[in-house]
N, C-alpha and C positions, 0 to 999 in steps of 0.2 A: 418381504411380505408387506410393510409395513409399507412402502415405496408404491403397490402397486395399490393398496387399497385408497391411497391418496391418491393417486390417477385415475382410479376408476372416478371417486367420490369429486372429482375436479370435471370429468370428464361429462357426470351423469347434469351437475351445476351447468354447464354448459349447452349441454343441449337442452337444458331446461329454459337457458337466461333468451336462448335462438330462440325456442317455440312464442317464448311470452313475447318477444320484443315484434314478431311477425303478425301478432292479435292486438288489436289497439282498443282501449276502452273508455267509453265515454259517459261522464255522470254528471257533464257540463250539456246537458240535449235538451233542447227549449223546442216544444210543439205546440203549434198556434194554431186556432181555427178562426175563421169570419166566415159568418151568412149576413147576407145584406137582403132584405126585403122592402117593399114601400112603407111598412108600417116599424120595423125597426134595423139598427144593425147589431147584431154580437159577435163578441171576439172573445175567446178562453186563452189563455196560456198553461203549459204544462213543466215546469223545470226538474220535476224528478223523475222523467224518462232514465233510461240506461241504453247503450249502445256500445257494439263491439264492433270491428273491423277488423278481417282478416288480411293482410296486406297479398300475401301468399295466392289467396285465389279468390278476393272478392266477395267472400260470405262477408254479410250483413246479418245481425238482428238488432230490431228494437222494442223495447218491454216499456208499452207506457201503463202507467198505475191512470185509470179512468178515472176515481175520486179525486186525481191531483189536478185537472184543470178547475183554474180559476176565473171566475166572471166577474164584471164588473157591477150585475145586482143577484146578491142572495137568491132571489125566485127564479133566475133563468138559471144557477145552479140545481137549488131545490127540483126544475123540471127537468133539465141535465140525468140525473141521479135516479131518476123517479122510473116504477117499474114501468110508468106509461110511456118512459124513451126508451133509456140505455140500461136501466136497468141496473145500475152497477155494483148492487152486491153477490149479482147470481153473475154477473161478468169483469170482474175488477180490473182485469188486462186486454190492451190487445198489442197487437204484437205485428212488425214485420220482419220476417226473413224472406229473404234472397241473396241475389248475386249482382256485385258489379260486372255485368259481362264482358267489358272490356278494358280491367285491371290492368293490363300489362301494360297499356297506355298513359298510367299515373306513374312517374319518376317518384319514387319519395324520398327522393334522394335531392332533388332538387326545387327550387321555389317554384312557381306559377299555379295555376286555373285549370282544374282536367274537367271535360266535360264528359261523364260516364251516362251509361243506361243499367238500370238497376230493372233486374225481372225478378220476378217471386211472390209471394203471398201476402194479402193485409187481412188480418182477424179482427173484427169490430164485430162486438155483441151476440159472440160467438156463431160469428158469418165469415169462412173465410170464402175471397177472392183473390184469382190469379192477376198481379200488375206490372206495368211495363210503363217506365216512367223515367226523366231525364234527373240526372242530380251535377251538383259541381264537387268536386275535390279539390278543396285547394292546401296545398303544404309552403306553409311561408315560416323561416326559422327555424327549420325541423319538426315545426307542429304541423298537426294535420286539423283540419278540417272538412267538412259535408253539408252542405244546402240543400234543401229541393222543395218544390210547390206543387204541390197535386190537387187536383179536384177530384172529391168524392158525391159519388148520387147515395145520399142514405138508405134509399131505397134500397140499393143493392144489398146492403146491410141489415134490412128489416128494423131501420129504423124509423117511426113517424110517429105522429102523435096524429090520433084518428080525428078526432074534431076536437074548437074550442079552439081559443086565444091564442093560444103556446102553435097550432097546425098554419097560422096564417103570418105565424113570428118567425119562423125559420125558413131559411131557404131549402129548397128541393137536395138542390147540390154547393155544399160547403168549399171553402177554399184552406185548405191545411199545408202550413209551412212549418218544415224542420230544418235546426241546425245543431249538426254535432261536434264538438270540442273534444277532439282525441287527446 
């Protein structure tokens, strides 16, 4: 009796140690934005993102905390944050999930460069849209890594600031770079 309840209990360990080792997570994820206009350029960084990867079948999410990017002057935070953008205590996250849809394609068994298509949804300011967008996977040393650069139109997102200074400082459409450290 004794015999078996340690097989089970070795057994349950196991399929447990498989499930985790096939989900990869990521609390090393840095998200960037730059708008470049003629009157100025800004750039945020984000390092408390979180990210998971499921090796199995190419689920993705990622959970960025909106307060966490940082600017380079206090007042283009301050308008950042401010309910005349993003607003972000009635929205503190947004979030992508999807799918690598062509997982099978990444070895992670082995080194090199995958070049995948990532479909699924991005929520900003509690707007989601449906996206199809290129990223890289690369596994060098047994780690894994994810890149990729998107352009987003704020617009789609209902975000703008209606007139005044801050409407002539930002660009229409943003350029946003992530990278994940599984």
């Amino acid at each position: 009796m004794k015999k078996i309840s340690i097989l089970l209990i070795l057994a349950v360990v196991m399929i447990s140690f498989t499930a985790s080792a096939q989900k990869l997570v990521s609390s090393k994820t840095h998200f960037k934005f730059f708008s470049s206009t003629p009157a100025e350029d800004i750039e945020a960084n984000n390092y408390k993102t979180v990210s998971t990867l499921e090796k199995s079948n190419g689920k993705i999410v990622f959970s960025v905390p909106m307060q966490s990017f940082e600017f380079e002057k206090a007042l283009m935070q301050e308008h950042f944050n401010s309910k005349k953008f993003l607003d972000t205590k009635s929205n503190p996250k947004s979030k992508l999930t999807g799918n690598i849809t062509n997982i099978s394609e990444v070895n992670f068994e082995k080194d090199g460069s995958y070049s995948v298509n990532v479909e699924g949804e991005l929520t900003i300011n509690g707007v989601s849209n449906a996206i199809k967008e290129k990223a890289t996977v690369t596994v060098k040393d047994g780690k894994v890594s994810m890149k990729s650069k998107l352009n987003i139109t704020l617009a789609d997102y209902q975000i703008a600031f209606k007139k005044g200074k801050p409407s002539t400082n930002i660009a229409k459409t943003i350029e946003v770079t992530m990278e994940a450290i599984y």
